[in-house]
C-alpha positions as CSV (number, residue, x, y, z in Angstrom):
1,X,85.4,-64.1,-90.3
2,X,88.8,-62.5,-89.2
3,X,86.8,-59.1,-88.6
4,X,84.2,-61.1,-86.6
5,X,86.8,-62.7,-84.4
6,X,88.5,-59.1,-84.0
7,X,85.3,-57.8,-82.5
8,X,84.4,-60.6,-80.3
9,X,88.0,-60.6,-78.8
10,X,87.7,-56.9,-78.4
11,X,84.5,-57.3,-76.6
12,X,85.7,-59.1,-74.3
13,X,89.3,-57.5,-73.8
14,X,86.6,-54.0,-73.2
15,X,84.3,-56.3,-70.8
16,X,87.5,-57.3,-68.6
17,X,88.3,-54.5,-68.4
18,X,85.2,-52.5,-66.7
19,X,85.4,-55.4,-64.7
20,X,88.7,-55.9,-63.1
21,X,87.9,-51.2,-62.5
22,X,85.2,-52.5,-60.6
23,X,86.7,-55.6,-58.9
24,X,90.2,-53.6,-58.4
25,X,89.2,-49.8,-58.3
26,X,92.3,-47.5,-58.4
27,X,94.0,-47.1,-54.9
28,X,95.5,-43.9,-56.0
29,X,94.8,-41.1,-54.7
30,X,94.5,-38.3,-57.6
31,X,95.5,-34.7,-55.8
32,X,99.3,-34.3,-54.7
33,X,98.8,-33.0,-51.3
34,X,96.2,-35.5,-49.9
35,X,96.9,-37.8,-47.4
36,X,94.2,-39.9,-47.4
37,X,91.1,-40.2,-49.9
38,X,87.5,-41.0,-48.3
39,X,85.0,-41.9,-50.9
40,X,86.6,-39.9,-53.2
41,X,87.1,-36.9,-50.8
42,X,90.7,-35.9,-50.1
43,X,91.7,-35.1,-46.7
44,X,94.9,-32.8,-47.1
45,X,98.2,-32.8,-45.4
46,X,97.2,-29.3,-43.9
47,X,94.1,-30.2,-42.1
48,X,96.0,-32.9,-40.4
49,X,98.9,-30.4,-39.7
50,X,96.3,-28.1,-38.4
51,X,94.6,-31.1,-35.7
52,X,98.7,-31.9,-35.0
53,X,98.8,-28.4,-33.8
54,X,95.7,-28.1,-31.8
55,X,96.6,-31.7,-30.1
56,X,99.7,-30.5,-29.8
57,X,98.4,-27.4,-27.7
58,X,97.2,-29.7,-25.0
59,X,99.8,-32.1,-24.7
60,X,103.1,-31.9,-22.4
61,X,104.9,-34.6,-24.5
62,X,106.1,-34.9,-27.5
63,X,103.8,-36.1,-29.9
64,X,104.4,-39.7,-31.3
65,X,103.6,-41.4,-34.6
66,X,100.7,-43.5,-32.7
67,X,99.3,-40.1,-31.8
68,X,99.5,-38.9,-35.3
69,X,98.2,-42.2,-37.0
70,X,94.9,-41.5,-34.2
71,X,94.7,-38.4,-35.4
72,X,94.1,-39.3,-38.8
73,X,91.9,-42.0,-38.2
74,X,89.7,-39.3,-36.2
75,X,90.0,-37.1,-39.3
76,X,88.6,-40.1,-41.6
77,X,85.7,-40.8,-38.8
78,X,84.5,-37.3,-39.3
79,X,84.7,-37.3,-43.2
80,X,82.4,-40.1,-43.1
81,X,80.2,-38.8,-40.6
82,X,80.1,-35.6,-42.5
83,X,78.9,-38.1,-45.7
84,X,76.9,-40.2,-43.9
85,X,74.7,-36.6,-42.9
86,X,74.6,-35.6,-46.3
87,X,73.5,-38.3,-47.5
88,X,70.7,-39.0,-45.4
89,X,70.1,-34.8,-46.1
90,X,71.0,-33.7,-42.2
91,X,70.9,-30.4,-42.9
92,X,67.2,-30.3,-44.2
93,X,65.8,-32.5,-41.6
94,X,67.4,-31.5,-38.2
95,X,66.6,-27.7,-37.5
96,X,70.1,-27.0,-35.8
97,X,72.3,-28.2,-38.4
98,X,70.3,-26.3,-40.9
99,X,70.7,-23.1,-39.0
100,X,74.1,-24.0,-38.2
101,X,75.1,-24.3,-42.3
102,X,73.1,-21.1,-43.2
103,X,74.7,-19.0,-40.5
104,X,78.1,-19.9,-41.2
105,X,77.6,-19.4,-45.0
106,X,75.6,-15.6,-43.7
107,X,79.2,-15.0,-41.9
108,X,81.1,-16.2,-45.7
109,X,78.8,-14.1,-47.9
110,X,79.8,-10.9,-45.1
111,X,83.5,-11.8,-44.7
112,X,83.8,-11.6,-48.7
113,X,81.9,-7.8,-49.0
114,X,83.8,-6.8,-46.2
115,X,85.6,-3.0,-46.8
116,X,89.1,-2.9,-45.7
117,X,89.3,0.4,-45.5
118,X,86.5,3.6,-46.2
119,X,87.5,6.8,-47.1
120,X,87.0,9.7,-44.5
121,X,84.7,11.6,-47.2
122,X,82.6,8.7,-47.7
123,X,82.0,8.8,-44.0
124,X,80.9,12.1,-43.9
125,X,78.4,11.8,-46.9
126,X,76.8,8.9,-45.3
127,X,76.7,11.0,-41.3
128,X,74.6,13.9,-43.3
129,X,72.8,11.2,-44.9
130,X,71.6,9.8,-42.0
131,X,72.3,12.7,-38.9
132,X,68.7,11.3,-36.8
133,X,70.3,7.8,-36.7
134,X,73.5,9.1,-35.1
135,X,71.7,11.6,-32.8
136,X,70.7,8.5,-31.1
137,X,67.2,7.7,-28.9
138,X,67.1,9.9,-25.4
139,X,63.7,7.6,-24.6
140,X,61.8,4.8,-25.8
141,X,58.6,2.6,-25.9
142,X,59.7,-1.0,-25.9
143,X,57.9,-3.8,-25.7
144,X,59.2,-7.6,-26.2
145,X,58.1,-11.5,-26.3
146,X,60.0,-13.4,-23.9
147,X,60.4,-17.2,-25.1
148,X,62.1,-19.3,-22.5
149,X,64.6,-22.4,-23.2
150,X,63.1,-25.6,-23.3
151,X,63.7,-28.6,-26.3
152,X,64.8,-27.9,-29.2
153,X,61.8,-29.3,-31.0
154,X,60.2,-26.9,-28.5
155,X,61.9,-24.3,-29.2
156,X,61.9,-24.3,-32.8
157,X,58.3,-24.8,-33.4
158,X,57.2,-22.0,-31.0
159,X,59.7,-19.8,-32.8
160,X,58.2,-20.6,-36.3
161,X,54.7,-20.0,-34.9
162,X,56.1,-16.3,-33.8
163,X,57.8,-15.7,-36.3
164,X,55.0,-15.9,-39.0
165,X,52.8,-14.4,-36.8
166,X,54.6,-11.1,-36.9
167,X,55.4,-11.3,-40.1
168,X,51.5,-11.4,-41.5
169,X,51.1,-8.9,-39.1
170,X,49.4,-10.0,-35.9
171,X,48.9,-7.9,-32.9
172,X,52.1,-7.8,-31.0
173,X,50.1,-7.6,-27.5
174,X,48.5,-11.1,-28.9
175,X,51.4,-13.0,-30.4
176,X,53.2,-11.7,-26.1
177,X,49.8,-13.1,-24.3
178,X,49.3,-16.5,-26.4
179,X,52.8,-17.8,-26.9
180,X,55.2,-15.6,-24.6
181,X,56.4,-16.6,-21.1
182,X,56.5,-14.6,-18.0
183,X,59.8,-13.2,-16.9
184,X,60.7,-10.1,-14.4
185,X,61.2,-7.4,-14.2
186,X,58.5,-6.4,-16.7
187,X,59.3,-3.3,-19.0
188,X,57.1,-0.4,-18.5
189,X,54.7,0.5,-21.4
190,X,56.0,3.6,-21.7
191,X,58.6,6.2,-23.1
192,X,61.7,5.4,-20.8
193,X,64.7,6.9,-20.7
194,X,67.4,4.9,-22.3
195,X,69.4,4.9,-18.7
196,X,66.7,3.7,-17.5
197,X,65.9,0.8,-19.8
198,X,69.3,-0.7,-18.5
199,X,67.1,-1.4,-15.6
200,X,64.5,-4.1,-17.5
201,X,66.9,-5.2,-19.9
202,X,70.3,-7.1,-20.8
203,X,73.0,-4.5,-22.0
204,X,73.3,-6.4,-25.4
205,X,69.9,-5.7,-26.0
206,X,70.0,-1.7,-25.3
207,X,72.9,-2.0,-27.6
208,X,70.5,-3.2,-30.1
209,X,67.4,-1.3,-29.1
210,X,69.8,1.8,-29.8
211,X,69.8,0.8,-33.6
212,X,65.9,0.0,-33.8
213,X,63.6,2.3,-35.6
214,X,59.9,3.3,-34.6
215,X,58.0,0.6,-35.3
216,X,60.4,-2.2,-36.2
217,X,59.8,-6.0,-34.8
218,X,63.7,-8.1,-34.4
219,X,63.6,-11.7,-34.8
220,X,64.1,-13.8,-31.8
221,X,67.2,-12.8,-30.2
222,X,69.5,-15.3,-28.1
223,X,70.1,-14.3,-24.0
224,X,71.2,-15.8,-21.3
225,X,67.6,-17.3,-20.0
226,X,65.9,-17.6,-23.6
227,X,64.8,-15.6,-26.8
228,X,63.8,-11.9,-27.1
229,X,61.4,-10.2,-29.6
230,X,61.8,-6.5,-29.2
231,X,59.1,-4.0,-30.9
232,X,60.0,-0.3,-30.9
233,X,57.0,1.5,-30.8
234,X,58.1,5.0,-30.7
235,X,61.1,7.0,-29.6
236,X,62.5,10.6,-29.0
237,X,65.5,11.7,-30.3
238,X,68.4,12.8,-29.2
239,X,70.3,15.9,-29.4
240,X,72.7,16.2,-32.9
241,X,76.1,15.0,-32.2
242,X,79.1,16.1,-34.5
243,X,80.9,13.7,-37.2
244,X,84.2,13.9,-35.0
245,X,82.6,12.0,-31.7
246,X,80.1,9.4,-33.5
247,X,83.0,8.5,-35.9
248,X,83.6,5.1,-34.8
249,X,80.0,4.7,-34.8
250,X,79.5,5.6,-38.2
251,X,82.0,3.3,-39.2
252,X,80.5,0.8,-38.0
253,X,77.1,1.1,-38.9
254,X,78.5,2.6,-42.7
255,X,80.3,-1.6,-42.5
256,X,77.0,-3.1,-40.8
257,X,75.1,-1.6,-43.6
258,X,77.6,-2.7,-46.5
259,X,77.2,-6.5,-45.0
260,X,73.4,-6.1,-45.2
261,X,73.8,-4.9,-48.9
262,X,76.5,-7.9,-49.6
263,X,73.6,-10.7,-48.2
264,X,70.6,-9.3,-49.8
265,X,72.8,-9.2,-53.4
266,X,74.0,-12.5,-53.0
267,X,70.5,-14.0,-51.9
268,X,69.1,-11.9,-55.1
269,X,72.3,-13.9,-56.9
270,X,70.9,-17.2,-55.8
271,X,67.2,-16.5,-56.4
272,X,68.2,-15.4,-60.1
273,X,70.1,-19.0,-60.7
274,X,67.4,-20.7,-58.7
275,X,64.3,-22.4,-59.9
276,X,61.7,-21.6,-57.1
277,X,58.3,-23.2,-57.3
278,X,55.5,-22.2,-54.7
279,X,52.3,-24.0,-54.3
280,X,49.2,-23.1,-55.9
């Protein structure tokens, strides 16, 4: 009988308990630095030193503990906006936050395989590895799809129709004529010389049309009036240029081609870990 009793009373000590966690959860907040906890998500003393400083940056006076208790609250709205996106799965339903997240983990992924330094030698090897690409193009046959800016529901769905049109290889000329929109000057389809392509063309794009292949299709590039598709169709080269004056340049493709390599690892990583299913 004594045991029984034990038990019972032990019961309902364990039952009180759970129930006075759940009535009167802990108000402590568990990491040292935090200054506040939201949902269980600390926010730290040096994000809000960091919003201090930037407030601080555009204000003549002094700042006051009012400002600082504002700045904290503002800190606390955007950790639950933040949660309240997640949970309702933002970044898989709104097209601009998804990009937004997957770019700025593209830039981590790079940051991280980033060289600090590259020996000379290793320069070298990779110039006479690769002496047409540094020679450079003297002319060449561009063509491109001119998309401009409308909606971003718009926008996104025209993209994703060009997109997948290239990819499963649809005429060029075709995807231009169904889905592209006018825009002058219009770019001669011909070999041009690449002094001359400055004329049909922003400079950010000859800068990228310089480091195009024959035959190679970019994804949609941003500009000023709207997105670019650029097809190289052919080119002629230029004459060879010695390791000395294309040094910087082979620095920085030698790094361009390292971040490539660092992305398509890391996507392989994540493939590996991954459990993909496609549709019959």
């Amino acid at each position: 009988m004594n045991n029984r009793l034990i038990l019972f009373f032990g019961i309902l000590l364990g039952l009180f308990l759970v129930l006075y966690g759940v009535i009167i959860p802990n108000d402590k907040i568990e990491e040292s630095n935090a200054v506040v906890s939201v949902n269980g998500h600390p926010i730290y003393q040096t994000d809000w030193d960091l919003a201090l400083q930037a407030l601080s940056m555009n204000k003549r006076n002094e700042i006051t503990d009012e400002d600082k208790r504002l700045v904290l609250e503002r800190l606390i709205d955007e950790q639950l906006l933040l949660q309240r996106g997640l949970e309702i799965d933002l970044p898989q339903t709104e097209g601009m936050v998804r990009k937004s997240i997957v770019n700025s983990m593209i830039d981590k992924i790079v940051v991280e395989g980033q060289l600090f330094t590259v020996s000379e030698n290793v320069l070298i090897d990779f110039y006479e590895d690769n002496k047409d690409f540094f020679s450079g193009h003297s002319e060449v046959h561009i063509k491109k799809i001119f998309l401009e800016y409308k909606s971003q529901s718009e926008d996104e769905e025209k993209l994703d129709t060009i997109r997948q049109l290239l990819i499963d290889g649809e005429d060029f000329d075709f995807v231009e004529a169904e889905y592209g929109d006018y825009i002058l000057p219009e770019i001669p389809n011909m070999l041009l010389p690449i002094k001359k392509l400055k004329d049909y063309v922003e400079p950010d794009l000859v800068d990228i049309i310089l480091n195009m292949t024959p035959g190679q299709i970019t994804s949609e590039i941003e500009t000023e009036n709207g997105y670019v598709f650029l097809y190289m169709l052919s080119s002629i080269r230029g004459e060879e240029k010695d390791f000395q004056s294309v040094k910087k340049e082979v620095l920085s493709e030698y790094n361009r081609r390292n971040d490539e390599l660092s992305l398509k690892n890391y996507l392989e990583w994540l493939r590996n870990k991954s459990e993909i299913i496609y549709a019959q």
